[in-house]
C-alpha positions in Angstrom: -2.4 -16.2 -1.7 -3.0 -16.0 -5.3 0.3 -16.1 -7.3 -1.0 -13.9 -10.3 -2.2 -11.0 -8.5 0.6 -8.2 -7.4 0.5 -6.4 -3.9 1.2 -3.3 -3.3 2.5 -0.8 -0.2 1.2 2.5 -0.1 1.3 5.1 2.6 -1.2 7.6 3.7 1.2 10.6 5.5 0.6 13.4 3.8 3.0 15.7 5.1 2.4 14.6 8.8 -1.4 14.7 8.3 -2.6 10.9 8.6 -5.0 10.5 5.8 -6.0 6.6 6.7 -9.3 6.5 8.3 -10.7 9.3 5.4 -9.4 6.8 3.0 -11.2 3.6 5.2 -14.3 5.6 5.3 -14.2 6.8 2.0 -13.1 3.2 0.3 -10.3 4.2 -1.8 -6.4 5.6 -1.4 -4.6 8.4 -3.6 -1.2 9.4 -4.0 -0.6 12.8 -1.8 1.5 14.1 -4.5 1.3 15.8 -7.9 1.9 13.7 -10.7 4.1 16.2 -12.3 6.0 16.2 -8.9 7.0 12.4 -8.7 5.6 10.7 -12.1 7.3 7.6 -11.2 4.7 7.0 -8.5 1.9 8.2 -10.4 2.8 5.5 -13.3 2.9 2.3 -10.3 -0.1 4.0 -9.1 -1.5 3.4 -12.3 -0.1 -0.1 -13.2 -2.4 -1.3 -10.1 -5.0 -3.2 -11.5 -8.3 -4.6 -10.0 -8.3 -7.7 -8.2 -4.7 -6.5 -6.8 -4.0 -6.5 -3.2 -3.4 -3.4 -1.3 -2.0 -2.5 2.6 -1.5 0.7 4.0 1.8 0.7 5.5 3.4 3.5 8.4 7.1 4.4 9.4 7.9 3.7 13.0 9.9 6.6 13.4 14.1 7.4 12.3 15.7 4.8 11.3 13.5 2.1 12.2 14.0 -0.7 10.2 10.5 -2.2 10.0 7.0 -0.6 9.7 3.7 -1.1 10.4 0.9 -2.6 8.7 -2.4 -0.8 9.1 -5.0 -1.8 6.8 -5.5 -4.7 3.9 -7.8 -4.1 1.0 -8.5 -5.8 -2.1 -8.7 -2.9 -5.4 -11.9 -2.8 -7.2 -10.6 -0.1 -10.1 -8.2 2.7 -10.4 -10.4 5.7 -11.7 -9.6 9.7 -11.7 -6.1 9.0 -10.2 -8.4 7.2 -6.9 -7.8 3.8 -6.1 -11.2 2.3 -5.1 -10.7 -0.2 -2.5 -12.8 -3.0 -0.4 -11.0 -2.5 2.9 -11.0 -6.1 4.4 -9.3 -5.2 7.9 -8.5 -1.2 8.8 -7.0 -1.7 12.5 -4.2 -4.0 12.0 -0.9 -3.1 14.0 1.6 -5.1 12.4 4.9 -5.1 12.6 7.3 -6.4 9.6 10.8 -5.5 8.5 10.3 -2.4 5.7 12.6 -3.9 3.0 12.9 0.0 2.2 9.1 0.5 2.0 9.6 4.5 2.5 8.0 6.4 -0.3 4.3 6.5 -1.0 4.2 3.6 -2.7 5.6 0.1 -3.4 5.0 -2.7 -5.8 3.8 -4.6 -7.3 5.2 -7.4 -5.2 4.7 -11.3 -6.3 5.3 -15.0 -5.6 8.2 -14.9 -8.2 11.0 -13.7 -6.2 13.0 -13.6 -2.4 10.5 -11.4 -0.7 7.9 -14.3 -0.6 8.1 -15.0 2.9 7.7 -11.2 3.4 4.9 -10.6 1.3 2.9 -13.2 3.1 3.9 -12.0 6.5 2.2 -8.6 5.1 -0.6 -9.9 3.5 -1.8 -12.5 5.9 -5.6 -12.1 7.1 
């Protein structure tokens, strides 16, 4: 793992409507909302830079307390509000505790801090 890059969670539920194997196909993720709606995620969207590493993430239902990793990509750029993507593994079924990982989007995540461990127990090909 390479200390300077910054990882990211994002989701692809948009309001119950499973957008992951468009965005595999397709070779990027967005944000399903507005940016006028929730500006905080559209400003991490945008702080994701290329090189950055990327894994689509799922709630396991109510109060579950982890989720599930589906797919790891590596970013290529962040254009038009798209996040361009080189999907390295879309069928993962991993299960990892979701540090509250519930919104559309989380990050960036480094080697600087407690959640190490966890970042590599995401991350890991």
């Amino acid at each position: 793992m390479n200390e300077h890059l910054h990882y990211w969670l994002v989701g692809a539920n948009w309001s119950g409507d499973d957008q992951a194997d468009a965005f595999y196909r397709r070779g990027y993720w967005e944000l399903g909302w507005n940016d006028n709606d929730q500006p905080g995620m559209a400003q991490m969207r945008d702080s994701i830079q290329e090189k950055d590493r990327i894994a689509i993430k799922a709630m396991r239902g109510q109060g579950a307390k982890t989720i599930t990793i589906k797919a790891l990509g590596i970013v290529k750029e962040v254009v038009d509000k798209r996040v361009y993507i080189t999907w390295l593994i879309t069928d993962l079924n991993r299960e990892v505790s979701a540090k509250g990982c519930f919104s559309a989007i989380h990050g960036p995540y480094d080697f600087s801090g407690k959640d190490e461990n966890w970042i590599r127990e995401v991350f890991c090909l």
